[in-house]
PAMAR-67066 format. One record per residue (C-alpha): x, y, z; residue number from 1. Coordinates in Angstrom, 2 decimals, decimal comma. Layout:
      px      py      pz   n
       X       Y       Z NUM
...
//
This chain:
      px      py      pz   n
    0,00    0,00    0,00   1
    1,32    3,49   -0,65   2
    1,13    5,75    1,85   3
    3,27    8,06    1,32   4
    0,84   11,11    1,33   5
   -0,58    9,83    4,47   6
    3,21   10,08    5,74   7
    3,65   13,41    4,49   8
    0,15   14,71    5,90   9
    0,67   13,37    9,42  10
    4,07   15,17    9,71  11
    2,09   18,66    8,44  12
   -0,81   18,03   10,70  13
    1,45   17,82   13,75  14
    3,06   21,14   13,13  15
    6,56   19,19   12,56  16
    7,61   21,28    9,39  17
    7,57   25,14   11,10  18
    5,95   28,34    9,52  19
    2,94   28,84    7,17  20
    3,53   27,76    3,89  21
    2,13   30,17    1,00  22
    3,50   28,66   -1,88  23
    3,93   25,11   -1,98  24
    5,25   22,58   -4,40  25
    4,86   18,90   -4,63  26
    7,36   16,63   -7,16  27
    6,10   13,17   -7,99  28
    2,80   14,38   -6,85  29
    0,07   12,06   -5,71  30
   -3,74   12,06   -6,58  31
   -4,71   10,72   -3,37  32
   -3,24   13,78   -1,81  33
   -5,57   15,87    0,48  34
   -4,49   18,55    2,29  35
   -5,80   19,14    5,55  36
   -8,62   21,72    6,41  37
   -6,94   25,12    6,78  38
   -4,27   24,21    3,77  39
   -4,43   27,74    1,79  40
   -0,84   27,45    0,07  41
   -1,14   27,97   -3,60  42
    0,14   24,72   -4,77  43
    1,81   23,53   -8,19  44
    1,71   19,88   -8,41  45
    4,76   18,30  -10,72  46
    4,15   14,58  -12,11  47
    6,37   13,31  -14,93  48
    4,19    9,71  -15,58  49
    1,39   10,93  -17,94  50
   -1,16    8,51  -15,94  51
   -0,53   10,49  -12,55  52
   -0,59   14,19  -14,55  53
   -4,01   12,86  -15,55  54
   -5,21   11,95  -12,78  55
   -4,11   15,24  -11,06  56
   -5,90   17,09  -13,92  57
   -8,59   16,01  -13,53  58
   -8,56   16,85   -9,76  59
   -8,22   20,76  -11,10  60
   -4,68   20,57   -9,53  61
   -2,19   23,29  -11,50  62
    0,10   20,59  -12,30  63
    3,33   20,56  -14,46  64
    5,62   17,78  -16,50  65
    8,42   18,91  -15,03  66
    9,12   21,41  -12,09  67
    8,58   25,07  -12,79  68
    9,37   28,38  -10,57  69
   10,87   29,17   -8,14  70
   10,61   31,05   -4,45  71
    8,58   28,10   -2,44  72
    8,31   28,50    1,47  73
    7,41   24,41    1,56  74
    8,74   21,50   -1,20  75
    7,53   17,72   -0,57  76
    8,87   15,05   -2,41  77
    7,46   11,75   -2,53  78
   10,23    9,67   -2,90  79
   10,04    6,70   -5,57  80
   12,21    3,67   -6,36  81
   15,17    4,90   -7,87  82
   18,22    6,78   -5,70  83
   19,54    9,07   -7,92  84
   16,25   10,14   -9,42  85
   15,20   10,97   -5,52  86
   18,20   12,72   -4,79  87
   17,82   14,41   -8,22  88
   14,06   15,59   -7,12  89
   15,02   16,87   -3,66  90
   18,21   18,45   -5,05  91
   15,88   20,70   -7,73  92
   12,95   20,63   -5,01  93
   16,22   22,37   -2,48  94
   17,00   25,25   -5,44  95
   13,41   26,34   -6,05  96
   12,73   26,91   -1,92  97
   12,81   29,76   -0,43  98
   16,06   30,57    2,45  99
   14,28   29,35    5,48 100
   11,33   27,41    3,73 101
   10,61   23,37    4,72 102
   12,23   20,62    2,52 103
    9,56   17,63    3,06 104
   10,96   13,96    1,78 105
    7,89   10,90    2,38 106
    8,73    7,76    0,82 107
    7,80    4,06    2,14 108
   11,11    1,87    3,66 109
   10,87   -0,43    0,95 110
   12,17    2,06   -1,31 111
   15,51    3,09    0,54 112
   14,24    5,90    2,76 113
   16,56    5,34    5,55 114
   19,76    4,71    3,25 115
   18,42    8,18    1,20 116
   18,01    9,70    4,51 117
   21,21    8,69    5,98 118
   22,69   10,70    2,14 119
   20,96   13,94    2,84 120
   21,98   14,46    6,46 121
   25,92   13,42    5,78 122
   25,48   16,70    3,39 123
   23,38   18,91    5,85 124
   21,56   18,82    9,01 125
   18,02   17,36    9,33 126
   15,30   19,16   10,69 127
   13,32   15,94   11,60 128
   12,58   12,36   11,00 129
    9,13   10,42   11,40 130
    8,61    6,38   10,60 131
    5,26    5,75   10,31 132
    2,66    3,82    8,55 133
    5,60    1,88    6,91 134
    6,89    4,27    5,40 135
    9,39    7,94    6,63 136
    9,40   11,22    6,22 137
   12,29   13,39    7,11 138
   12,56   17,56    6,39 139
   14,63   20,01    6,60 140
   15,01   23,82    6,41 141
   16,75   25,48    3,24 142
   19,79   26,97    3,84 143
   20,81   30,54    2,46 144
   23,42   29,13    0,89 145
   22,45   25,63   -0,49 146
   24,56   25,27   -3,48 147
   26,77   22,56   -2,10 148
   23,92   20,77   -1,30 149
   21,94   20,94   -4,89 150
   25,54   20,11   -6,45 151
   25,98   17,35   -4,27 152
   22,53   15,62   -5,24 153
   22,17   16,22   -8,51 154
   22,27   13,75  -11,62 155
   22,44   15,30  -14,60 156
   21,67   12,93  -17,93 157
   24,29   11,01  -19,22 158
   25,26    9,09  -22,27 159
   24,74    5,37  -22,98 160
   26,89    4,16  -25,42 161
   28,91    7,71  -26,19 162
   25,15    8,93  -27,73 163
   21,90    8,18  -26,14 164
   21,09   10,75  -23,36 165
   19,18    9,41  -20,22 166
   18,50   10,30  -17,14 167
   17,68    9,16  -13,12 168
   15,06    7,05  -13,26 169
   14,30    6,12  -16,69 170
   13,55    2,49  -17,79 171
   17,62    1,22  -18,96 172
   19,11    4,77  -17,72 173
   22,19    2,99  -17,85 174
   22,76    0,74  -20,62 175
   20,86   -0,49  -23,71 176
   18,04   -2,73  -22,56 177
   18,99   -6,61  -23,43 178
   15,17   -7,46  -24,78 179
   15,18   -3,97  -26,57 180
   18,51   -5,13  -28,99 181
   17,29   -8,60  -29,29 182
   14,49   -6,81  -31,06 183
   16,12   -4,51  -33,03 184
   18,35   -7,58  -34,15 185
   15,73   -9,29  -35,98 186
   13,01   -6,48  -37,09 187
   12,60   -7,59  -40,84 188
   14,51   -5,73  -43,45 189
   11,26   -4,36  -45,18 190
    9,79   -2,61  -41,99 191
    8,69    0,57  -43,24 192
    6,00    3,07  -44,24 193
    4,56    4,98  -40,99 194
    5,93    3,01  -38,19 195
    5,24    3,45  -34,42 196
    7,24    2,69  -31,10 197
    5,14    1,88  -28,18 198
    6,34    2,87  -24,69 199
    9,10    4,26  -26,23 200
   11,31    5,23  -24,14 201
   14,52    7,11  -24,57 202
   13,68    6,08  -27,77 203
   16,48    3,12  -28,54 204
   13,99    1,38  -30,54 205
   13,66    4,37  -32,55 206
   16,67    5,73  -32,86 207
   17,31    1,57  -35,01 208
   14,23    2,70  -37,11 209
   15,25    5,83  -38,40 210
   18,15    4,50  -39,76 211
   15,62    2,29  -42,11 212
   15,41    2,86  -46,15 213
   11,52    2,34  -45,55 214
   10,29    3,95  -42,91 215
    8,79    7,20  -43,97 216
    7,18    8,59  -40,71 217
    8,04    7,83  -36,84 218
    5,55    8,27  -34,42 219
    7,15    7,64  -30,20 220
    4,86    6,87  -27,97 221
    5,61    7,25  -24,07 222
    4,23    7,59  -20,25 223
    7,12    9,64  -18,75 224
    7,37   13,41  -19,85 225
   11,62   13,02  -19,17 226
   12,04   10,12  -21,19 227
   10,12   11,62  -24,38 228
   12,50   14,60  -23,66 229
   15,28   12,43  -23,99 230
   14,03   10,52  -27,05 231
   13,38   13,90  -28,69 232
   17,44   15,20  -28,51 233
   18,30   11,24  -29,23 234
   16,54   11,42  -32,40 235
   17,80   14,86  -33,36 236
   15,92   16,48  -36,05 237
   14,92   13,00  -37,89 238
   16,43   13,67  -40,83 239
   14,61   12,77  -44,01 240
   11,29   10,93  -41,96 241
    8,67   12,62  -39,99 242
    8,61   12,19  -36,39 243
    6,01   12,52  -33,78 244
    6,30   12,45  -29,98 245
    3,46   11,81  -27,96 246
    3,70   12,26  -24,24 247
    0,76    9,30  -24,22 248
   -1,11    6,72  -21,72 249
   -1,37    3,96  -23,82 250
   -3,48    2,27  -20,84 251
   -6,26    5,10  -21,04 252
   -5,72    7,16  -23,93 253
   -7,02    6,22  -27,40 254
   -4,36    6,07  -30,52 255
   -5,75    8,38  -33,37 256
   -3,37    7,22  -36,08 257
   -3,31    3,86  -38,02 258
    0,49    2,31  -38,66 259
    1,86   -0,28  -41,08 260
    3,94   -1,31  -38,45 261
    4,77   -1,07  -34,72 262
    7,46   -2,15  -32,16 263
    7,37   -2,32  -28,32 264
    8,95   -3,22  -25,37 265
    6,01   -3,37  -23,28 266
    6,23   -2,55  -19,61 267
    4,87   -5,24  -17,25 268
    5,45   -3,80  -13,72 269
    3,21   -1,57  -11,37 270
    5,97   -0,36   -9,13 271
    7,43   -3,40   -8,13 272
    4,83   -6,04   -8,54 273
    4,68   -7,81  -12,07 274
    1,61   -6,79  -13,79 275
    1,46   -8,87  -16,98 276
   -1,60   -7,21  -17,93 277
   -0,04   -3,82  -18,72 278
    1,82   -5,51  -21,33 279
   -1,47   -6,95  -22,72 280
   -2,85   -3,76  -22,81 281
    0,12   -2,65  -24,94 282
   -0,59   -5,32  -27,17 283
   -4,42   -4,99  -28,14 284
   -3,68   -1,25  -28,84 285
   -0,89   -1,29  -30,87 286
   -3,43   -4,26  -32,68 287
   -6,03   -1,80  -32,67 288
   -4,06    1,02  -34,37 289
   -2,67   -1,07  -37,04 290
   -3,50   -0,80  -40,61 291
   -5,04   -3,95  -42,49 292
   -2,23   -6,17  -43,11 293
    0,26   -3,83  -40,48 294
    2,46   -5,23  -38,56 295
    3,80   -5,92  -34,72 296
    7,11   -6,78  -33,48 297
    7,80   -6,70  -29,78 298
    9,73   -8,52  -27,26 299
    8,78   -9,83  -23,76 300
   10,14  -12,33  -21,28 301
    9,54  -15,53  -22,14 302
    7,16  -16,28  -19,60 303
    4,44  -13,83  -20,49 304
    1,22  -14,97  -22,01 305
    1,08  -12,28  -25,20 306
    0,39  -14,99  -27,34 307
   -3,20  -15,25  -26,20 308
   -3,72  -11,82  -27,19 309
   -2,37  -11,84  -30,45 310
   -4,22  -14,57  -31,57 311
   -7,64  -12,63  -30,52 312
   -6,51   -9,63  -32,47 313
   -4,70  -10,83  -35,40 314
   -4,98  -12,81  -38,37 315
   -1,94  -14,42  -38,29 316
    1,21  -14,39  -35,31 317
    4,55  -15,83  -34,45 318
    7,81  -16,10  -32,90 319
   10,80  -14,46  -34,79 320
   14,10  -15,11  -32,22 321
   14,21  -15,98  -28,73 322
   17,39  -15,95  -26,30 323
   15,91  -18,22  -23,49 324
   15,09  -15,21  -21,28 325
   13,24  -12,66  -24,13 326
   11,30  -13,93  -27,04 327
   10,42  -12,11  -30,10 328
    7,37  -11,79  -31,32 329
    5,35  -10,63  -34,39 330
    1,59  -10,23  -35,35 331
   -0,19   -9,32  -38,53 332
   -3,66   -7,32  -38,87 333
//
């Protein structure tokens, strides 16, 4: 169970973080959020995964891709899975707060709160630490001088490879995803026409498909604002094909366009619990936004049940390669 904004809540309800806040931001914000009676900050609400920003949206929260502004008197973060992506948030969260105003970190234990509180208080001293409801909060107040601090816990992109830019937190920030160049190994040598990558990522996938004789257009598909970012300056200015990038919930949000052919890596976790049905998702819409006689390619571990789906939504499916952990895939309309 997440409760991180129950975490954060009980250490704002018990007056633990001092002053009044009048401006407040939240990064990786949370729909189930409520503030407490009394709450009159103006707050701006920051959620990179399109399926959160929606979600918030729809809440009438003024929420943000990506962190805007500056001159906060309170910042919460709720912490996620990934170190240097949380370090990253409270690092940016630490610039845009005002000298004096709260830092607020809530995350649950199974992510690494204590070893990612243990890393901000070896750089400056804490304010305050709360465990509860499995999870921890800890806070602190912004110094006037705070630049050692931001420097210190911030990860700017990189490079994979001496040319794909990624950054904290992405899906393979680090290196080329195994499954993804098992793919890209054995996607036929007549691929072409307008082609679209599902859940694209830093856009690996498509960076192989530009490179193609037949592809005319290029269409990325992806959940996390950052990533698309990072596709876009991967991709540069596509050259001779069209290219579209579609910050895009494939789980909720209807594809417009029809395709000859499309290529995934389908995600099939939900935080850290294996949720084969994402994937299957994935699969029925990229079979639903195929043209007649367009094509799928995709790769998934072995063990996941695709096939089922394919055969409901295709006239005709198969296995291209398979390393004993991945398998490739394909499926005609």
């Amino acid at each position: 169970m997440d409760n991180r904004p129950a975490i954060a809540l009980h250490v704002i309800e018990h007056g633990f973080v001092d002053g009044v806040a009048s401006r407040c931001l939240v990064v990786n914000a949370q729909a189930a959020l409520r503030w407490p009676e009394g709450f009159g900050a103006h707050t701006t609400y920051v959620q990179d995964l399109r399926p959160g920003y929606l979600a918030l949206s729809r809440q009438g929260c003024d929420v943000h891709p990506a962190p805007e502004g500056a001159g906060f008197d309170l910042t919460v973060i709720f912490a996620g899975r990934h170190r240097r992506q949380n370090e990253a948030w409270i690092a940016d969260a630490t610039a845009r707060t005002e000298p004096g105003g709260s830092v607020l970190v809530a995350g649950m234990k199974t992510d690494g709160m204590a070893s990612l509180k243990k890393r901000v208080s070896a750089l400056h001293d804490l304010a305050g630490a709360q465990a509860k409801f499995h999870g921890m909060a800890f806070w602190l107040r912004r110094p006037a001088e705070a630049a050692g601090l931001v420097e210190a816990l911030s990860h700017p992109n990189g490079l994979v490879e001496g040319r794909f830019e990624t950054g904290p937190g992405m899906f393979s920030a680090d290196a080329v995803d195994t499954g993804s160049q098992l793919l890209a190994r054995h996607l036929p040598d007549d691929i072409g026409g307008s082609v679209a990558d599902f859940g694209a990522g830093w856009g690996y996938l498509s960076a192989e498909l530009a490179n193609r004789a037949g592809v005319a257009s290029l269409d990325l598909y992806e959940a996390s604002h950052a990533a698309l970012q990072a596709a876009k300056t991967n991709l540069g200015g596509g050259g001779r094909i069209e290219l579209g990038f579609f910050w895009h919930d494939l789980l909720s949000e209807p594809v417009s366009r029809q395709y000859d052919a499309i290529v995934m890596n389908p995600p099939f976790h939900q935080g850290r619990a294996t949720e084969p049905g994402i994937g299957s998702v994935f699969v029925k819409a990229a079979l639903g936004a195929l043209k007649r006689g367009g094509r799928l390619f995709l790769v998934a571990n072995r063990g996941l049940p695709y096939e089922r789906d394919l055969q409901a939504g295709s006239s005709a499916f198969g296995e291209l390669a398979s390393d004993g952990r991945y398998k490739v895939l394909w499926a005609k309309k």
